[in-house]
Every structure is written in C-alpha cells, then in structure tokens.
Backbone as ProteinMPNN parsed JSONL, in Angstrom:
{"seq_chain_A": "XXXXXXXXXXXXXXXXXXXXXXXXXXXXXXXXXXXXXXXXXXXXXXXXXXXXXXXXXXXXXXXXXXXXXXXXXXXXXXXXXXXXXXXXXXXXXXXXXXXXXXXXXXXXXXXXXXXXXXXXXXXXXXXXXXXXXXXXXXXXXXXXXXXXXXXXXXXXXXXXXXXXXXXXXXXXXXXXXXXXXXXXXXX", "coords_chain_A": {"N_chain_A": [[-13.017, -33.7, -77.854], [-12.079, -31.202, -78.472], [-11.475, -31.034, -80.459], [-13.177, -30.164, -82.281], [-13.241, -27.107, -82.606], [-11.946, -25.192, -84.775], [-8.839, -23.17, -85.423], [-9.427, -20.909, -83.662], [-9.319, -17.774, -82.589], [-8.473, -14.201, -81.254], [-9.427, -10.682, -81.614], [-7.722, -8.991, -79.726], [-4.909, -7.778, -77.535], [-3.428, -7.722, -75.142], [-1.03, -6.855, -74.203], [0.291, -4.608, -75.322], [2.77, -1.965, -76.011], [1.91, 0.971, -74.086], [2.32, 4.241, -73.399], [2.028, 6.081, -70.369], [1.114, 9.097, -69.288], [1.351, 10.709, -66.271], [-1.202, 13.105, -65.064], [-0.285, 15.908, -62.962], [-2.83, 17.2, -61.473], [-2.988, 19.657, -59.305], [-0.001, 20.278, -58.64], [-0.259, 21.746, -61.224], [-2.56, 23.314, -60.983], [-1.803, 24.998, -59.036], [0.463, 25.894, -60.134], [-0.944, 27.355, -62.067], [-1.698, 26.52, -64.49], [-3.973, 25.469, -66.947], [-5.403, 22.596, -67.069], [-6.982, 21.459, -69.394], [-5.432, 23.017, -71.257], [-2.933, 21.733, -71.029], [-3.686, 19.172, -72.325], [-4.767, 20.05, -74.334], [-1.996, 21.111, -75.33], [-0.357, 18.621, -75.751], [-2.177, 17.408, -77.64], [-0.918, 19.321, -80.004], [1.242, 18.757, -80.497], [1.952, 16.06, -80.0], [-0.319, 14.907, -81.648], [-2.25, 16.024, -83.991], [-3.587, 18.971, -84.861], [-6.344, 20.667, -85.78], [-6.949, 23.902, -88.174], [-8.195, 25.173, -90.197], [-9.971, 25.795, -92.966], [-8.71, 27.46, -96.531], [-9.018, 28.241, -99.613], [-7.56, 27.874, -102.552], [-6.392, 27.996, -105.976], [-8.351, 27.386, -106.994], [-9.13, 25.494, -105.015], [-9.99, 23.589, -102.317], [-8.202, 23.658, -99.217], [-6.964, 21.899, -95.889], [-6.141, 23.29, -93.124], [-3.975, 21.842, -90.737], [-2.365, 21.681, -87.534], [0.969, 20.756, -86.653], [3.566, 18.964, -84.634], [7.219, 18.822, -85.478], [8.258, 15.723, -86.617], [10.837, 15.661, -85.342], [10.704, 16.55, -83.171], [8.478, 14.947, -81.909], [9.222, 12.11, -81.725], [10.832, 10.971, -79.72], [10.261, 9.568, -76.582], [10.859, 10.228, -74.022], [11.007, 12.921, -75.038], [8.923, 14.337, -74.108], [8.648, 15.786, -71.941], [9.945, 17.846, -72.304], [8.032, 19.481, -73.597], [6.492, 22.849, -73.601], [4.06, 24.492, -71.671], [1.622, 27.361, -71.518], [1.052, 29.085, -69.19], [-1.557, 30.913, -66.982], [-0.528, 33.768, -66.326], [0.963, 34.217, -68.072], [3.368, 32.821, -68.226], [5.561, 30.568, -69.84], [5.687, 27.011, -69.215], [7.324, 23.756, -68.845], [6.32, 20.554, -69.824], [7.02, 18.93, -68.066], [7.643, 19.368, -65.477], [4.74, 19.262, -64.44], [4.055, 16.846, -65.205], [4.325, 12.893, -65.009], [5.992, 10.443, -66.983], [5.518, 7.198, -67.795], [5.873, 4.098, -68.986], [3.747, 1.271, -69.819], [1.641, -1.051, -70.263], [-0.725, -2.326, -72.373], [-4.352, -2.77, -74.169], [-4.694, -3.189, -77.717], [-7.05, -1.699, -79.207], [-9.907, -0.667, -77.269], [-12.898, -2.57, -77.395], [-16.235, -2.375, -76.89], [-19.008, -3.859, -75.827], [-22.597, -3.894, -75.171], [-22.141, -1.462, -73.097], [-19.653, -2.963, -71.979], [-15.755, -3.543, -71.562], [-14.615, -5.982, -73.747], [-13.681, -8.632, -75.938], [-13.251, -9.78, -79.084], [-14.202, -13.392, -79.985], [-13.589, -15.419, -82.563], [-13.881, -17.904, -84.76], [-14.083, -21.557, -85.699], [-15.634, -24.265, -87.037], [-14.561, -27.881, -86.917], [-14.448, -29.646, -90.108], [-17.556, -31.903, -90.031], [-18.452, -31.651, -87.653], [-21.22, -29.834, -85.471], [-22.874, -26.774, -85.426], [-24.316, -26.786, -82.949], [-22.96, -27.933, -81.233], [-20.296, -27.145, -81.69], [-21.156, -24.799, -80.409], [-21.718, -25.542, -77.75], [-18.971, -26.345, -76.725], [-18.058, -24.203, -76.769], [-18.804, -22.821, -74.903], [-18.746, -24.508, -72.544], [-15.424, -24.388, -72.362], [-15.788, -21.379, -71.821], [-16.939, -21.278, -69.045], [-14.773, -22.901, -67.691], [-12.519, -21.478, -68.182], [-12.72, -18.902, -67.861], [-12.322, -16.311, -65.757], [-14.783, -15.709, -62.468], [-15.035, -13.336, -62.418], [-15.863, -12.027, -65.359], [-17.882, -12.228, -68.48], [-19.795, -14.411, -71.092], [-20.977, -13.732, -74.112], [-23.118, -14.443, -76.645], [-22.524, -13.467, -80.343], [-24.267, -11.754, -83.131], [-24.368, -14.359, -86.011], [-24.532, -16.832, -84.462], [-26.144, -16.124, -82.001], [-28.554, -15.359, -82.902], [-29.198, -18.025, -84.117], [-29.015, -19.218, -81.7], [-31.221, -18.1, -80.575], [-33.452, -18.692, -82.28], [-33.425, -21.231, -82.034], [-35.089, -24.198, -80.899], [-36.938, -23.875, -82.632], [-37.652, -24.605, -85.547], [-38.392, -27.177, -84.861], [-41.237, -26.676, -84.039], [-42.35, -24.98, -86.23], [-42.379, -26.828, -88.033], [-44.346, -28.64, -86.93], [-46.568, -26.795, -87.144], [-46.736, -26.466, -89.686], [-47.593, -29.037, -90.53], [-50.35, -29.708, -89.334], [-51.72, -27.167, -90.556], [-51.29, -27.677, -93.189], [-52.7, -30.953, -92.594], [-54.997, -28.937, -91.976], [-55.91, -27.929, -94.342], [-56.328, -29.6, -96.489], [-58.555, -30.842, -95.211], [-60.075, -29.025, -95.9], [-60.453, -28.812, -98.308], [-61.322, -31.598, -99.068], [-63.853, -31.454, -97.481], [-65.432, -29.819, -99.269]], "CA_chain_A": [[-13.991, -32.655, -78.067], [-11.279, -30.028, -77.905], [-11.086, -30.96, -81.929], [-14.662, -29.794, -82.641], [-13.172, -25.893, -83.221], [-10.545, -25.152, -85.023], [-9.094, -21.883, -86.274], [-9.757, -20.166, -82.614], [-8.357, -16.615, -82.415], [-9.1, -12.961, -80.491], [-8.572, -9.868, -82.006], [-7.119, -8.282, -78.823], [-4.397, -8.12, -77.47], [-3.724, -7.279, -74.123], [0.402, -6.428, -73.811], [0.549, -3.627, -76.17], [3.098, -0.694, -75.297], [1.899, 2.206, -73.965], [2.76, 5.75, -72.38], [1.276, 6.561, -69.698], [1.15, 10.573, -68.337], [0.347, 10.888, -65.169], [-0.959, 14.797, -64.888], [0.067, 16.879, -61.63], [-3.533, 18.461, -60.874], [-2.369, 19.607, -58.038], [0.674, 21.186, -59.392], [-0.995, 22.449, -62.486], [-3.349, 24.612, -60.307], [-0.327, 26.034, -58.548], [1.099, 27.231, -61.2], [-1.837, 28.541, -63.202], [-1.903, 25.923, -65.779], [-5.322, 25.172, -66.938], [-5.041, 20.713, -67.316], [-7.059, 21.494, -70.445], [-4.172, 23.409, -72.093], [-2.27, 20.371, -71.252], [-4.174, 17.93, -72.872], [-4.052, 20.72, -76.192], [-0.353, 21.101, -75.926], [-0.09, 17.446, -76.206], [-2.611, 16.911, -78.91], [-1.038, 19.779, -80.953], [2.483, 18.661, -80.271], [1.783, 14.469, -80.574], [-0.82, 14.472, -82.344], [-2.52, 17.145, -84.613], [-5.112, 20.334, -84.451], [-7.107, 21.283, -87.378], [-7.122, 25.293, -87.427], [-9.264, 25.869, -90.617], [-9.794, 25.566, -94.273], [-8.596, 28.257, -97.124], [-9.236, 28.305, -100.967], [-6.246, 28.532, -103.494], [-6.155, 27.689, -106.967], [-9.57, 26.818, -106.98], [-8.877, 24.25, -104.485], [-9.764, 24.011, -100.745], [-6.963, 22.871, -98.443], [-7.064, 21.854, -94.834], [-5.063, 23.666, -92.199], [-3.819, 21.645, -89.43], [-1.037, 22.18, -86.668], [1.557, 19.4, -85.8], [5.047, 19.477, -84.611], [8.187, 18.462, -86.514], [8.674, 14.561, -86.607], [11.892, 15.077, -84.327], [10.274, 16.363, -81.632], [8.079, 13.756, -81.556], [9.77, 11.057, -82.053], [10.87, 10.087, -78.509], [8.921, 10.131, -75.25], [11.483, 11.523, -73.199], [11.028, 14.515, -75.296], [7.357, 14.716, -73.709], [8.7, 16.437, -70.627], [10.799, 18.991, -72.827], [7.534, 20.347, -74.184], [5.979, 23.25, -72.825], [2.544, 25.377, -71.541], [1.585, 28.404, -71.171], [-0.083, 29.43, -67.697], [-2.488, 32.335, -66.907], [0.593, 34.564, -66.032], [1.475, 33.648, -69.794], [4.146, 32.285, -68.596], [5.544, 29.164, -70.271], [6.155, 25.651, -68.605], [7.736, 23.01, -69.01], [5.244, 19.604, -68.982], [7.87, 17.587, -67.31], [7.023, 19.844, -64.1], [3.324, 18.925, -64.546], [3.161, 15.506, -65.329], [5.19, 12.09, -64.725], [6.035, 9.642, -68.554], [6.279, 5.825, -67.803], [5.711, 2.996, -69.675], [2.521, 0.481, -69.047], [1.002, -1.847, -71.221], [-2.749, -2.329, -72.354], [-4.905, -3.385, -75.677], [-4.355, -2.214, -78.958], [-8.136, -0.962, -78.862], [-11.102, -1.377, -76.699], [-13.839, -2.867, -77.984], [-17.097, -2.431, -76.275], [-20.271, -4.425, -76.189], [-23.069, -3.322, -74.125], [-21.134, -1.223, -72.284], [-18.583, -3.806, -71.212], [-15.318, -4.036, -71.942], [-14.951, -7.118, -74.644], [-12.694, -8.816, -76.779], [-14.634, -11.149, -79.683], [-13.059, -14.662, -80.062], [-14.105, -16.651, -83.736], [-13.538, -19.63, -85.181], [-14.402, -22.545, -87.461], [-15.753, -25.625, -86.748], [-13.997, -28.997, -87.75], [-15.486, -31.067, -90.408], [-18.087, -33.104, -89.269], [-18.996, -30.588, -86.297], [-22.32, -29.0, -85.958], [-23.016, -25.308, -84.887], [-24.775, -26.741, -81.797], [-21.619, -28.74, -80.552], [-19.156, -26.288, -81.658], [-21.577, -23.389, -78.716], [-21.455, -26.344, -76.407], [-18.15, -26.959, -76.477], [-17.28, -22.805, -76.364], [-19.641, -22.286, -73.371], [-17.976, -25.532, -71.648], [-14.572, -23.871, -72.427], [-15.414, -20.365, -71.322], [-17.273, -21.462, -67.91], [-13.857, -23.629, -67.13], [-11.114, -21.063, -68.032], [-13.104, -17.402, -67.224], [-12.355, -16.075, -64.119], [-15.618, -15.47, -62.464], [-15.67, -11.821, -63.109], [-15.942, -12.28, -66.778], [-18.894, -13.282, -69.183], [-19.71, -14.47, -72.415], [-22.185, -13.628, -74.676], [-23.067, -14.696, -78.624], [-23.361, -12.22, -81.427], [-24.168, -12.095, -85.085], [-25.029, -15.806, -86.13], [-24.699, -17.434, -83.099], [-26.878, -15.295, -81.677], [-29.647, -15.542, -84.008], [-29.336, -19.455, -84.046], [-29.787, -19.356, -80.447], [-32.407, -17.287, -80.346], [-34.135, -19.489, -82.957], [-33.472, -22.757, -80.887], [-35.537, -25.312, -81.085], [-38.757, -23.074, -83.417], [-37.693, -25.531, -86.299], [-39.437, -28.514, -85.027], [-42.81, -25.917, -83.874], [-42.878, -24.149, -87.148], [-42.641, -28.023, -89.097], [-45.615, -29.243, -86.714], [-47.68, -25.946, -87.211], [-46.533, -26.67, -91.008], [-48.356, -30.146, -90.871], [-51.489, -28.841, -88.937], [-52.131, -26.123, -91.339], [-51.293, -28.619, -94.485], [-53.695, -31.177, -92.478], [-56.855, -28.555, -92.15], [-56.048, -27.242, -95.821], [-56.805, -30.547, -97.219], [-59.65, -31.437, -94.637], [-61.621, -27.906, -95.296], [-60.587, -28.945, -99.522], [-62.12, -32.727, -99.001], [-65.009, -31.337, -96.945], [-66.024, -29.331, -100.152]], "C_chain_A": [[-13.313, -31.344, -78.451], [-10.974, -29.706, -79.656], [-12.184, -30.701, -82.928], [-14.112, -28.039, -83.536], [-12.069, -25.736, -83.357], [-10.24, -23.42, -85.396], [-9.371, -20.491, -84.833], [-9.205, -18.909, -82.836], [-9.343, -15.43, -81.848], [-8.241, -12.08, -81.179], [-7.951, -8.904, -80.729], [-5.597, -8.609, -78.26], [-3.636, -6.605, -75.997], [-2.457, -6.119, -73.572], [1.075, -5.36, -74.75], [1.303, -2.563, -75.53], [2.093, 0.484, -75.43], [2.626, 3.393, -73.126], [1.542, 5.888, -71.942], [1.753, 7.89, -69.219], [-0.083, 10.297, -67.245], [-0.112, 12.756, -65.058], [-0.908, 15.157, -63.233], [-1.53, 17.271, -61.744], [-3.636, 19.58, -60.054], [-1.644, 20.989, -58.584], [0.1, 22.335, -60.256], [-2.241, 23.337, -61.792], [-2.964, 25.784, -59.279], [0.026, 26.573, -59.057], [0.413, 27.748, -61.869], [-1.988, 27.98, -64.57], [-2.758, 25.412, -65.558], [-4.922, 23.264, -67.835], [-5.984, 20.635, -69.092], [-5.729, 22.047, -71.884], [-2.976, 22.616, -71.963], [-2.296, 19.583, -71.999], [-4.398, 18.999, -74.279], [-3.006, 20.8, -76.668], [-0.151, 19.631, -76.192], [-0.873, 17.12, -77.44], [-1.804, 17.557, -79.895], [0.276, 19.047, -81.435], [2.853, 17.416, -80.758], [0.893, 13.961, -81.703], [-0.968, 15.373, -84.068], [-3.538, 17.815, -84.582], [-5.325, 21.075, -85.689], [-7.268, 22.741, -87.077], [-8.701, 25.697, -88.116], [-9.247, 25.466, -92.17], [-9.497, 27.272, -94.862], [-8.787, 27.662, -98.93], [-8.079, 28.647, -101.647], [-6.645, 27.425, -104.533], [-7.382, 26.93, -107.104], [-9.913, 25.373, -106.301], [-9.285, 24.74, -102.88], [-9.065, 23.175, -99.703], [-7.499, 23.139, -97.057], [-5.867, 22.566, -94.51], [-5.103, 22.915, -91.16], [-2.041, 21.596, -89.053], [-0.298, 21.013, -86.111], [2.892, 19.937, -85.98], [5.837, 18.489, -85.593], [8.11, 17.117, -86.155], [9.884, 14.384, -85.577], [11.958, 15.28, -83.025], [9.614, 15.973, -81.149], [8.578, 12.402, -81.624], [10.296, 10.007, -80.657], [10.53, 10.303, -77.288], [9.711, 10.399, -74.478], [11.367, 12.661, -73.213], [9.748, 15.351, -74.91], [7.528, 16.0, -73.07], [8.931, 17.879, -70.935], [9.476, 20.251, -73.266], [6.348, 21.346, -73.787], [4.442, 24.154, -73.165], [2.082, 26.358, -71.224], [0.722, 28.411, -70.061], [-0.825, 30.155, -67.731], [-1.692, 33.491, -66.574], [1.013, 35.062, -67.65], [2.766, 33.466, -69.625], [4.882, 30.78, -69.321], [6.423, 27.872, -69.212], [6.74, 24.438, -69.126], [6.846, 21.597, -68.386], [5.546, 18.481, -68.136], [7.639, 18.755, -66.105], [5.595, 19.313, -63.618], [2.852, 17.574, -64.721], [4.56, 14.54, -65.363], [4.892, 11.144, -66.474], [6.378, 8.855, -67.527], [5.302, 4.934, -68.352], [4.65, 1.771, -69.056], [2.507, -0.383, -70.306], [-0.726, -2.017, -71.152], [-3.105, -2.987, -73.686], [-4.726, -2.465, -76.587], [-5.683, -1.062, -79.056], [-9.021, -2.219, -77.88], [-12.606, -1.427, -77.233], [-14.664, -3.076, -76.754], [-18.407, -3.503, -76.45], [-21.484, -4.912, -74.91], [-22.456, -2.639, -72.67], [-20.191, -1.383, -71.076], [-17.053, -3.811, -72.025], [-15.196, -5.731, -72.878], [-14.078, -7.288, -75.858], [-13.483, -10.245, -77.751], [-13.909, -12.019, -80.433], [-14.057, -15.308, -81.53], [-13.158, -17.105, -83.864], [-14.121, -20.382, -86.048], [-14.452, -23.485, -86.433], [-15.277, -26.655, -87.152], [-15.233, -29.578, -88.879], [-15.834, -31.926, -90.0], [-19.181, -32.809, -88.155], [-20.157, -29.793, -86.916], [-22.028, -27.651, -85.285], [-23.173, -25.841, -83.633], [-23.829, -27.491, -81.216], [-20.549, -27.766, -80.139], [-19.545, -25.036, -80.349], [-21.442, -24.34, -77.625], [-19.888, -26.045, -76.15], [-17.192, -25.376, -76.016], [-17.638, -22.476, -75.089], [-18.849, -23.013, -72.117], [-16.475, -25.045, -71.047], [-14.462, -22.536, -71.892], [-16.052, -20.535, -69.619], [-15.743, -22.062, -67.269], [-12.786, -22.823, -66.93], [-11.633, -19.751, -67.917], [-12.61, -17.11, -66.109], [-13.759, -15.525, -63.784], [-16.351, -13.849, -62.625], [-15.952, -11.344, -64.372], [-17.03, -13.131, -67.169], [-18.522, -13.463, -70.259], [-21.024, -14.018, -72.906], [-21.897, -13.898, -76.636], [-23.476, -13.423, -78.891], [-23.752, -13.031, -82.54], [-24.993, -13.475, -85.051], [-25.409, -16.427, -85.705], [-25.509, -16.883, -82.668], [-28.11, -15.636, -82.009], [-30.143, -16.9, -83.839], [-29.806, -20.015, -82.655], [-30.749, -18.943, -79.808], [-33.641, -18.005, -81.061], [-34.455, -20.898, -82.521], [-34.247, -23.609, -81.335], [-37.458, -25.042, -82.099], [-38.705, -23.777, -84.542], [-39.221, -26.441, -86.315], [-41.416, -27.751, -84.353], [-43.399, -25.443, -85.295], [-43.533, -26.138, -88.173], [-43.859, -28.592, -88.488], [-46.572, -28.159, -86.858], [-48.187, -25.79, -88.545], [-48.12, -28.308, -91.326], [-49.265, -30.195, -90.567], [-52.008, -28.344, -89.887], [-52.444, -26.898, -92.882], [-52.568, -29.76, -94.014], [-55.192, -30.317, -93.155], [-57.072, -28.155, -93.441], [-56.636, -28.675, -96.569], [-58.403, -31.269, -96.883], [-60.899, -30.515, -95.27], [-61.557, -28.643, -97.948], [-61.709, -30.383, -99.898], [-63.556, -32.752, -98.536], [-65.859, -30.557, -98.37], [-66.013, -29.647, -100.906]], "O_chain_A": [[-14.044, -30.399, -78.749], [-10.484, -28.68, -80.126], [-12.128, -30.958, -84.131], [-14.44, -27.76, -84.689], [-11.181, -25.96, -82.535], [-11.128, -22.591, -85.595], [-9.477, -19.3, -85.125], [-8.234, -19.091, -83.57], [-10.572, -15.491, -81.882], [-7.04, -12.211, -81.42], [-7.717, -7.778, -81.168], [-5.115, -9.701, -78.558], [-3.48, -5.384, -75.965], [-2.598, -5.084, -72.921], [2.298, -5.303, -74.885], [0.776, -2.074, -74.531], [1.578, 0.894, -76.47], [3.465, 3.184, -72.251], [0.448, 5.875, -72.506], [2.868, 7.87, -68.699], [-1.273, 9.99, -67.174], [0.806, 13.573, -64.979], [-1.596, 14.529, -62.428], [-1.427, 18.158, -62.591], [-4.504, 20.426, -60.269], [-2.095, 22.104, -58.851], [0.041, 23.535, -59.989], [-2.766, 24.135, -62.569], [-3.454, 26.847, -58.898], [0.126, 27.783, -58.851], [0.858, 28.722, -62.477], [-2.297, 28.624, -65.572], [-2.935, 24.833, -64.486], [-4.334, 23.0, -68.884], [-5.607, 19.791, -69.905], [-5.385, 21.561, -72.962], [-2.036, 22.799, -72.737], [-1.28, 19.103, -72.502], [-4.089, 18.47, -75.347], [-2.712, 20.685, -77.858], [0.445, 19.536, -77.265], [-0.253, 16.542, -78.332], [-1.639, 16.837, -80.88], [0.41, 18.754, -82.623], [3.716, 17.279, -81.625], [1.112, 13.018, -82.463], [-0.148, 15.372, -84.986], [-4.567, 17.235, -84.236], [-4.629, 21.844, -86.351], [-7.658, 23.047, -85.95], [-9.727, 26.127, -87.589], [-8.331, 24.713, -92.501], [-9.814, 28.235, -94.164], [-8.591, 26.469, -99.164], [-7.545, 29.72, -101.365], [-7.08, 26.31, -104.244], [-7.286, 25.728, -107.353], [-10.614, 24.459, -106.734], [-9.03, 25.822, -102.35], [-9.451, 22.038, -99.433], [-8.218, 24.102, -96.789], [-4.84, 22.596, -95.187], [-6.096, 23.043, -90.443], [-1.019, 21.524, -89.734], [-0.797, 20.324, -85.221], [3.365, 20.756, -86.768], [5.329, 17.619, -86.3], [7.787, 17.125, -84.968], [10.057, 13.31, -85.001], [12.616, 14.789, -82.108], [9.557, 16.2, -79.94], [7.668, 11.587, -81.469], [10.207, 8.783, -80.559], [10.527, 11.483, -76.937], [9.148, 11.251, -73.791], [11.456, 13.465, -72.285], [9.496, 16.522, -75.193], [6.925, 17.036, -73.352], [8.483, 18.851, -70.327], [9.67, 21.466, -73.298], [5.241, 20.832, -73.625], [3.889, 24.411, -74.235], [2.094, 26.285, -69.995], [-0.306, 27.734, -70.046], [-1.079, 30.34, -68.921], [-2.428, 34.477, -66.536], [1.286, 36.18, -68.087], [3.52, 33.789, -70.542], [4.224, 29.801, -68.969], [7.521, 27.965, -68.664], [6.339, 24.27, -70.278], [6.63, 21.373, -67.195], [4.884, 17.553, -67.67], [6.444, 18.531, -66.3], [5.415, 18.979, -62.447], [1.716, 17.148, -64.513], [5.66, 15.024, -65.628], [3.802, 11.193, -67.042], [7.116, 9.175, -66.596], [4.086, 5.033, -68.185], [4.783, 1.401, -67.89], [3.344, -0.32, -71.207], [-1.575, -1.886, -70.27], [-2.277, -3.681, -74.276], [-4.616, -1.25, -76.426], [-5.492, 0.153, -79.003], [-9.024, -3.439, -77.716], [-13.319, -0.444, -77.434], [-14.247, -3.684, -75.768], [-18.572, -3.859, -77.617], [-21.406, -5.815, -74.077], [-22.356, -3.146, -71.553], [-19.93, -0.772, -70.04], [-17.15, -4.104, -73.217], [-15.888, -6.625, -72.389], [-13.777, -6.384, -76.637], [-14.031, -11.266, -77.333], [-13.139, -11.69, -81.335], [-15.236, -15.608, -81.341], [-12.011, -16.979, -83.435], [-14.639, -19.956, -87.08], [-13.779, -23.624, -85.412], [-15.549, -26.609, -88.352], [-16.416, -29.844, -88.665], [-15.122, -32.828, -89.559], [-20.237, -33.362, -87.85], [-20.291, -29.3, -88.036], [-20.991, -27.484, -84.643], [-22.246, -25.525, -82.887], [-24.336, -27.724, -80.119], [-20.046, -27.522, -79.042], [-18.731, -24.504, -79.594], [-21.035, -23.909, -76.546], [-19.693, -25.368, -75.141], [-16.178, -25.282, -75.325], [-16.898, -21.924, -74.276], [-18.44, -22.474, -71.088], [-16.16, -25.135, -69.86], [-13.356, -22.208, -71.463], [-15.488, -19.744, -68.862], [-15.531, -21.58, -66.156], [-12.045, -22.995, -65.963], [-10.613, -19.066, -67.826], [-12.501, -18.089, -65.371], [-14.192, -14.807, -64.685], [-17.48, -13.4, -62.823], [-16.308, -10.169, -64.466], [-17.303, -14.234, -66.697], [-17.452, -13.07, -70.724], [-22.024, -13.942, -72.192], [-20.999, -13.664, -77.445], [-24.208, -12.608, -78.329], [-23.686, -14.221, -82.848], [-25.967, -13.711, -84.336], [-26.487, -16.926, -86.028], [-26.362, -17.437, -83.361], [-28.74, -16.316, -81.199], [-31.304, -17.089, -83.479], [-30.632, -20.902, -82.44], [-31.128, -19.294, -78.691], [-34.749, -17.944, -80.529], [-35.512, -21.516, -82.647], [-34.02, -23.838, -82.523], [-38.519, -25.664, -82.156], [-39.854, -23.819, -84.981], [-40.265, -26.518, -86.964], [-42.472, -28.383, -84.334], [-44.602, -25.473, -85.553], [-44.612, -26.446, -88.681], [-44.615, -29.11, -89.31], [-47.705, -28.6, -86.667], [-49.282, -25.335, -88.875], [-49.119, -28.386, -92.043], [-49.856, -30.876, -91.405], [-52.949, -29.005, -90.326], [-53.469, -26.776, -93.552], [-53.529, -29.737, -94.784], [-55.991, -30.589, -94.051], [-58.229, -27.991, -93.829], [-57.593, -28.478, -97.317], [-59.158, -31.886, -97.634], [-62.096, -30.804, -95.293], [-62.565, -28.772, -98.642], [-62.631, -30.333, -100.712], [-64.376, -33.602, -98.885], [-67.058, -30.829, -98.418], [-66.648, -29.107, -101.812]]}, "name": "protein", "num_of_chains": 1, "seq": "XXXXXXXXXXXXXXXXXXXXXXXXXXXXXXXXXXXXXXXXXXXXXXXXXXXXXXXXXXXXXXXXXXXXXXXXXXXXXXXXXXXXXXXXXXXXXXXXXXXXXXXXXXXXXXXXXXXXXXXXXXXXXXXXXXXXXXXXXXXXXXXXXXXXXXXXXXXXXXXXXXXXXXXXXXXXXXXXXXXXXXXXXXX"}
C-alpha cells in the first residue's frame, strides 16, 4: 500500500540555523535603554531602515540605512554593536543581550492559526485519489504524535467535501430526465 504515493515531500524544514538574542529586560531598564531602540539598532545595523525618498535627475531614489557588510558579517560582532540610552549615553548590546545558536524552520507557515508544514505528492499509476487520502490519513494517524493534526487543502479538500454527491446528483439526474419525458408523453 505504501506504493500507492509516490513523490512525498514537505516544504519545511525543521533544523535550520539560527541566532538567537536573548534581550536583558531587566538590564536594559537599568541602564536606561528603551528594548525598542534595541530591536532598531539591530534592524538598522542587520538588517535595513528606510529613511525617505528624494528626487534627482528626474528620478526618485529610495533612502535606506544599513551597515557596512563587515560589520555584519559575523555574529560575534552582534555584541560589539551599540545603543544609545536616555542619558544619551552609548552601550554596548553585548551588555544587554546574550548571542547563541538554536535551530528552527526556514519559515512558518500558518494555517488556521496553527503552526503547519504542507506535505504533497503524486499518486502511483493505477492509484485513485480516494486510496491515495486513505492511505495519507492511515499514515498520519500512525506516525503523528498525538498533539498534531492533519487537515486537506486545495483539491483534496474540495473532493472531500464533494464525497459521495456524484451518485445523488446522477439519481436526481435520472428523476428529473424520468418526469421530463413523463410530463412530454402525458402531452
């Protein structure tokens, strides 16, 4: 049965590096650093911060703010980079927050707001649709852990939702084709 779907795959993937910062709150309200101006010095610093647009040469260019490539480049250098307080003095975010290494998914995909990772596939030749959901349902009841569901989308979905209205619509079909001919013969 196990040769019904072929082609299985998930786009997730669970062991992805990440960085994790832990932030000091704590700290960071000791010293007068607002945990928002944390989480800006890091966007402006790792990521990037749009300031504004300007006009030249009959052109309009974005302004945004990012640091050099070499001081991003390695996450040790997280710690090195600093914040200004309400004093205005500046900090250093390796006082404020702990770097270490975790793992997680590349992204999280939601669906009804559950975590969710969406598994397709292909059926063998030969295999119907309604074998190939048996045989996934069979497969995810056996190897889930019980805190985990499943649910169909898209096609599947649809098909199961449609179920067995085939053989109602074809006898409401032959009914209707009956009285059409009975009310044509009666006249």
């Amino acid at each position: 049965m196990l040769d019904s779907a072929i082609r299985l795959f998930n786009s997730s993937r669970a062991n992805t590096p990440w960085v994790y910062l832990d932030i000091d709150r704590t700290k960071c309200l000791a010293l007068g650093v607002s945990v928002s101006e944390v989480f800006n010095t890091l966007q402006v610093y790792l990521g990037s911060y749009y300031v504004n647009n300007f006009n030249e040469f009959g052109q309009t260019w974005q302004v945004n703010v990012q640091a050099d490539r070499r001081v991003r480049d390695r996450v040790r250098d997280i710690r090195k980079l600093q914040v200004r307080n309400n004093q205005g003095q500046m900090i250093l975010l390796g006082t404020l927050l702990s770097v270490r290494d975790t793992s997680g998914p590349v992204m999280v995909m939601r669906y009804t707001m559950y975590s969710a990772a969406a598994i397709t596939g292909d059926t063998a030749p030969g295999t119907s649709s309604g074998q190939a959901v048996t045989l996934m349902q069979e497969i995810a009841d056996k190897e889930l852990p019980r805190q985990m569901a499943f649910d169909w989308t898209e096609l599947t979905y649809l098909q199961l939702q449609a179920g067995s209205t085939a053989m109602y619509v074809f006898a409401l079909a032959v009914v209707f084709v009956f009285l059409v001919l009975a009310a044509q013969y009666e006249s």
